[in-house]
C-alpha positions as CSV (number, residue, x, y, z in Angstrom):
1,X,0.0,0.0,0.0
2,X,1.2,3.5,-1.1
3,X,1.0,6.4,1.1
4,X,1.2,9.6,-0.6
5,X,1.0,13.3,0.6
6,X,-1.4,15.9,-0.7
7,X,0.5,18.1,-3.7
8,X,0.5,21.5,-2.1
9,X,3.6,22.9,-4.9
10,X,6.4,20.6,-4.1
11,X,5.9,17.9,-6.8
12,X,6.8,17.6,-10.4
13,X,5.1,15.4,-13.5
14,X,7.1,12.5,-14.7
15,X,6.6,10.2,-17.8
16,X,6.8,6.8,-16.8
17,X,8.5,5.0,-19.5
18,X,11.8,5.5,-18.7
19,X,11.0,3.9,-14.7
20,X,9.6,0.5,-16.7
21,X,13.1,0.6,-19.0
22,X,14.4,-2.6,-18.5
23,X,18.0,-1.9,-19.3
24,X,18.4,0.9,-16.9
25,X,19.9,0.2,-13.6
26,X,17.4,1.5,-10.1
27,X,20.5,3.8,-9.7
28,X,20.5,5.1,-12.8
29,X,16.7,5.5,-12.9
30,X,17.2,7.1,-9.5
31,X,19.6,9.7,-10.8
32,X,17.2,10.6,-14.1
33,X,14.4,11.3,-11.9
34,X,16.4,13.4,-9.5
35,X,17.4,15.4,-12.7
36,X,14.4,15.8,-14.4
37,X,12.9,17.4,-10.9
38,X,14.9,20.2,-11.3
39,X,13.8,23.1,-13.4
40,X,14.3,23.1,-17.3
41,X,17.3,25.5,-17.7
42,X,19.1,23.9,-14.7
43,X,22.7,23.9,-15.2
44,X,24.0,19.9,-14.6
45,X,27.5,19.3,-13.7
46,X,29.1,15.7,-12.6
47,X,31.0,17.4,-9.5
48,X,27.8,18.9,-8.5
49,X,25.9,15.6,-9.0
50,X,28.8,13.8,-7.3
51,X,28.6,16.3,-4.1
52,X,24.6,15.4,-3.6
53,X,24.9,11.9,-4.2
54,X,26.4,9.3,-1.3
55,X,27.8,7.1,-4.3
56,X,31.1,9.2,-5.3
57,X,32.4,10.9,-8.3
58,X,33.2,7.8,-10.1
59,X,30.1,6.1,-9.3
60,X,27.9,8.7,-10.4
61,X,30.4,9.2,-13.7
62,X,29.3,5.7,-14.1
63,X,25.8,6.3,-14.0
64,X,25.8,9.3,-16.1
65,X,27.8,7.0,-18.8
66,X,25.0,4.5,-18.3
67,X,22.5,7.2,-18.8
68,X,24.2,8.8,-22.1
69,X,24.4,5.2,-23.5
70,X,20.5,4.4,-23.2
71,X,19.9,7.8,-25.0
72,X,18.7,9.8,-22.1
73,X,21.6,12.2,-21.3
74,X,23.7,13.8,-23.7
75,X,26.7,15.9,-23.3
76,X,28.5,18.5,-25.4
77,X,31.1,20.9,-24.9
78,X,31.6,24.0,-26.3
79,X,34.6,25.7,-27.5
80,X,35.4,29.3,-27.0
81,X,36.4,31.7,-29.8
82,X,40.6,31.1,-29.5
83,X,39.9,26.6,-30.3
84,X,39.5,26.2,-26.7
85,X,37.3,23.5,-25.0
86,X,35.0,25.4,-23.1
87,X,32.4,24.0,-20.4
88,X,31.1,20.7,-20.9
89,X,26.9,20.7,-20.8
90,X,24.5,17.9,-20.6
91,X,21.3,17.8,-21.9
92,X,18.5,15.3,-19.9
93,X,15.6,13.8,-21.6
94,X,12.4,12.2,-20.5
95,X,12.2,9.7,-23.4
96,X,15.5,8.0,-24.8
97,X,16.7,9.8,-27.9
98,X,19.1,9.4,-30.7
99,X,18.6,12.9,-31.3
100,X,21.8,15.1,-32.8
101,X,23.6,16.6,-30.3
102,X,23.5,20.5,-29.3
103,X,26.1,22.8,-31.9
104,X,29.3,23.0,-30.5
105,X,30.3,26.1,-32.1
106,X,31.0,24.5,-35.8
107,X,28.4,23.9,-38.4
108,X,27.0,20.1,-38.7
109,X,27.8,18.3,-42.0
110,X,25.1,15.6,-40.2
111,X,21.8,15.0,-42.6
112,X,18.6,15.7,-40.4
113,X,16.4,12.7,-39.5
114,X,13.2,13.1,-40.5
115,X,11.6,10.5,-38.2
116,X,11.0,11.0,-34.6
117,X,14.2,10.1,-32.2
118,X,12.7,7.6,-30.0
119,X,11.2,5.2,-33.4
120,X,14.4,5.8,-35.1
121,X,16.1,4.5,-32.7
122,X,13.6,1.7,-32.0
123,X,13.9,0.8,-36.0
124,X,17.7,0.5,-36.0
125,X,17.7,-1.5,-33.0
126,X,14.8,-4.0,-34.1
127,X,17.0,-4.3,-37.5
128,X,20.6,-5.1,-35.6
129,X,18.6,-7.7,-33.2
130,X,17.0,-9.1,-36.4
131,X,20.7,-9.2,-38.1
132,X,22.2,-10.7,-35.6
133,X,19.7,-13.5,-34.9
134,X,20.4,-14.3,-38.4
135,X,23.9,-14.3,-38.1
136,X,23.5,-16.7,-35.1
137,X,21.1,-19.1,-36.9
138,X,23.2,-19.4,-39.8
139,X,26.2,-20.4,-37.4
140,X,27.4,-24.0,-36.4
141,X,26.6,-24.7,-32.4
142,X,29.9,-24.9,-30.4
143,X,30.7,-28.4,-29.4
144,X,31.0,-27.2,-26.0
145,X,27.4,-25.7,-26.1
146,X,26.2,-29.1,-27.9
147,X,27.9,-31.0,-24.9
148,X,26.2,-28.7,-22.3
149,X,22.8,-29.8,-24.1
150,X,23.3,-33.3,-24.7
151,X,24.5,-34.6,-21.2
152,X,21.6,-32.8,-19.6
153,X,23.0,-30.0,-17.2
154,X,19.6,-28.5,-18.3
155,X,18.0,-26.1,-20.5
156,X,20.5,-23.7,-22.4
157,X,19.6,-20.2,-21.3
158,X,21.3,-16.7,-22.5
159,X,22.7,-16.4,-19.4
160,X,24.8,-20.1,-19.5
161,X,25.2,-19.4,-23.5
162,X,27.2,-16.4,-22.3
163,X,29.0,-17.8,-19.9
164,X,29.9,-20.8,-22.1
165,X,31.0,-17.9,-24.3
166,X,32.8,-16.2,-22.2
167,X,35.1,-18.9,-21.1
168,X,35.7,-20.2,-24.5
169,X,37.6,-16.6,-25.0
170,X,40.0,-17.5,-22.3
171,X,40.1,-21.4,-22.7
172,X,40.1,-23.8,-25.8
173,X,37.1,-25.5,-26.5
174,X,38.3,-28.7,-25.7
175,X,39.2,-27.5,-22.3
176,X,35.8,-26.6,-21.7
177,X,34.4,-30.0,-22.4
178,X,36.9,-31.7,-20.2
179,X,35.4,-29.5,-17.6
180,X,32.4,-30.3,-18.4
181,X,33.7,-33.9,-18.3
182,X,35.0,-33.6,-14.8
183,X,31.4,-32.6,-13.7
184,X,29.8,-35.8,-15.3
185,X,32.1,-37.9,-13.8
186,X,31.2,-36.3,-10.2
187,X,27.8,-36.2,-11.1
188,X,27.6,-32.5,-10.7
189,X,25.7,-31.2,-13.6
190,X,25.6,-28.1,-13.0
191,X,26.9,-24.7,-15.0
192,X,28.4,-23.7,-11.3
193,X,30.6,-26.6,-10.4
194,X,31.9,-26.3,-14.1
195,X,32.9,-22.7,-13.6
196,X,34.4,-23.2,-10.5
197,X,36.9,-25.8,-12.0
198,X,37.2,-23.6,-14.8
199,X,38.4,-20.5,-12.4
200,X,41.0,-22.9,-10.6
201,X,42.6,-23.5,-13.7
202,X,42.7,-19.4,-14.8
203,X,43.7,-19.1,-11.1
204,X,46.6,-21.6,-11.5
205,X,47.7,-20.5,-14.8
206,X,46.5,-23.7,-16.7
207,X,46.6,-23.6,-20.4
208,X,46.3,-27.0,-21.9
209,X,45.1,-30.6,-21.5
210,X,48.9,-31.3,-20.6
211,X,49.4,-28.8,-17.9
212,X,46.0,-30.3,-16.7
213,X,47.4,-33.4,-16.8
214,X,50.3,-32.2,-14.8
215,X,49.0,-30.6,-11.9
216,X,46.6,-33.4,-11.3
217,X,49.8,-35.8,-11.2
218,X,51.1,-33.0,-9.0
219,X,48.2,-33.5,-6.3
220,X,47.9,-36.8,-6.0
221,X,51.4,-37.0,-4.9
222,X,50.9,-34.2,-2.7
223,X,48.1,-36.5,-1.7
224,X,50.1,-39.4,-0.8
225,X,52.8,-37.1,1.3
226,X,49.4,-36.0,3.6
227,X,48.1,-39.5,3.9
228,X,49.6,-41.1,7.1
229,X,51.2,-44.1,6.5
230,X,49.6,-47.4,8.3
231,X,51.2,-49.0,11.6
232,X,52.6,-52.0,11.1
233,X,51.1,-54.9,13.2
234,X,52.9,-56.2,16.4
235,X,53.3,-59.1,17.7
236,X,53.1,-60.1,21.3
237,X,55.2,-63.0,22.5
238,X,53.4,-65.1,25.0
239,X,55.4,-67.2,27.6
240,X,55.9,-70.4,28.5
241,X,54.8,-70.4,31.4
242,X,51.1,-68.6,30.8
243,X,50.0,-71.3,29.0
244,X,51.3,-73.8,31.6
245,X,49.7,-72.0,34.5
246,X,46.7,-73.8,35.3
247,X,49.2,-77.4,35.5
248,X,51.1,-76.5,38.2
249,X,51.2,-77.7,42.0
250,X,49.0,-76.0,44.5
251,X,50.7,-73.3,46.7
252,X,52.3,-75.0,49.7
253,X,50.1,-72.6,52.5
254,X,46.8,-74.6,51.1
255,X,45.7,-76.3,54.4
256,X,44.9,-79.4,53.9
257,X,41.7,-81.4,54.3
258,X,40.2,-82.2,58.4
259,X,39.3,-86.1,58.6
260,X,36.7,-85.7,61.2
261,X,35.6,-89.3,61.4
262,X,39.5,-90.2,62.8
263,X,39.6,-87.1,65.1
264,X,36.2,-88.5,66.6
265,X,37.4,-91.9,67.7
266,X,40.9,-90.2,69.3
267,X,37.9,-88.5,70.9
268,X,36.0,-91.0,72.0
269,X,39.4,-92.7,73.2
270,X,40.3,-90.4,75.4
271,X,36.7,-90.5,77.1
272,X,36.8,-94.2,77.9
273,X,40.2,-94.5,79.3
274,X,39.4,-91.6,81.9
């Protein structure tokens, strides 16, 4: 639920299209509605911007570049009557534009575009999309991309296509596979546990199959150096005499055993003769 305040003076009229523009970043977006707040012959400068802002002067340069790329900041600088670069201006818009940018103090050899900015630059973009989807259909698939499909780490998205991409500027082909491999064999399949043995190799400066081959030899050695070797067995010697223990005499305090029936009669004697 949205609460707003009552519009006393303090509020300004926005179109929405460029808050629903998928490409810009919430920080850029941010910084275009901030500008386009302020009044109409408002002088812009990135030190200025830089000041207000909590991001820094290189952050916010970074924004601004993002902003001049989607077509809704422009900036032009002058030059003063001796050649001189004079002070650099920039020039917001609501809507993204392809729209030629403000004199700089020479005459324009440009031709003027007779359609609007924003479906110009719509058209040309819709034509390089649809020339480069050509491009891509007409093109083999990578045997790394065809691995990826075929031993089912899952559905081939943009994003894993250009990561798969990515890699295979930094790494063969075939050292992409035997990544992939690896996983299989582990029976990890997934684009994440491929990467990360990807980025140990980059990390360890691995280049080929050999030096692969190498380092593995290299940690299972290491390997065997770690593993603590097993104690050997020893054996007890048992004595003679333990197993000869239970044969041997009785111990000479044992008292021997009372005949009572004899004692009785020595009794009995000793009675009768007194």
């Amino acid at each position: 639920m949205i609460h707003r305040v009552a519009k006393k003076g303090n509020f300004v009229v926005l179109d929405k299209e460029f808050l629903n523009d998928d490409q810009l970043s919430w920080k850029a977006k941010g910084l275009l509605a901030y500008m386009l707040s302020l009044p109409d012959d408002w002088s812009f400068s990135l030190s200025d911007l830089a000041t207000r802002s909590k991001c820094g002067r290189e952050a916010t340069a970074s924004i601004m570049d993002e902003l001049i790329e989607a077509g809704y900041l422009q900036k032009a600088q002058k030059r003063t009557k001796d050649g001189k670069f004079g002070k650099v201006e920039f020039f917001v818009f609501e809507a993204p534009t392809c729209a030629t940018m403000p004199s700089t103090g020479y005459p324009s050899t440009v031709t003027p575009q007779t359609e609007k900015p924003t479906l110009l630059k719509n058209k040309l973009l819709n034509n390089q999309l649809l020339k480069n989807k050509d491009h891509d259909d007409k093109k083999p698939m990578s045997t790394a991309s065809h691995f990826y499909e075929q031993q089912g780490f899952g559905s081939q998205c943009a994003y894993i296509t250009s990561k798969i991409h990515y890699w295979l500027t930094i790494f063969s082909e075939e050292m992409v596979v035997h990544a992939m491999k690896l996983a299989v064999e582990h029976n990890v399949l997934r684009w994440s546990y491929v990467e990360k043995i990807l980025q140990n190799w980059f990390n360890n400066k691995i280049k080929s199959l050999a030096d692969i081959a190498i380092d593995q030899q290299h940690f299972q050695a290491r390997k065997q150096q770690v593993q603590p070797k097993k104690a050997k067995r020893r054996r007890e010697i048992i004595p003679k005499w333990f197993h000869q223990r239970h044969e041997e005499d009785p111990p000479s305090n044992q008292q021997p055993a009372i005949d009572f029936e004899a004692e009785r009669q020595k009794i009995l004697a000793l009675l009768g003769s007194g």
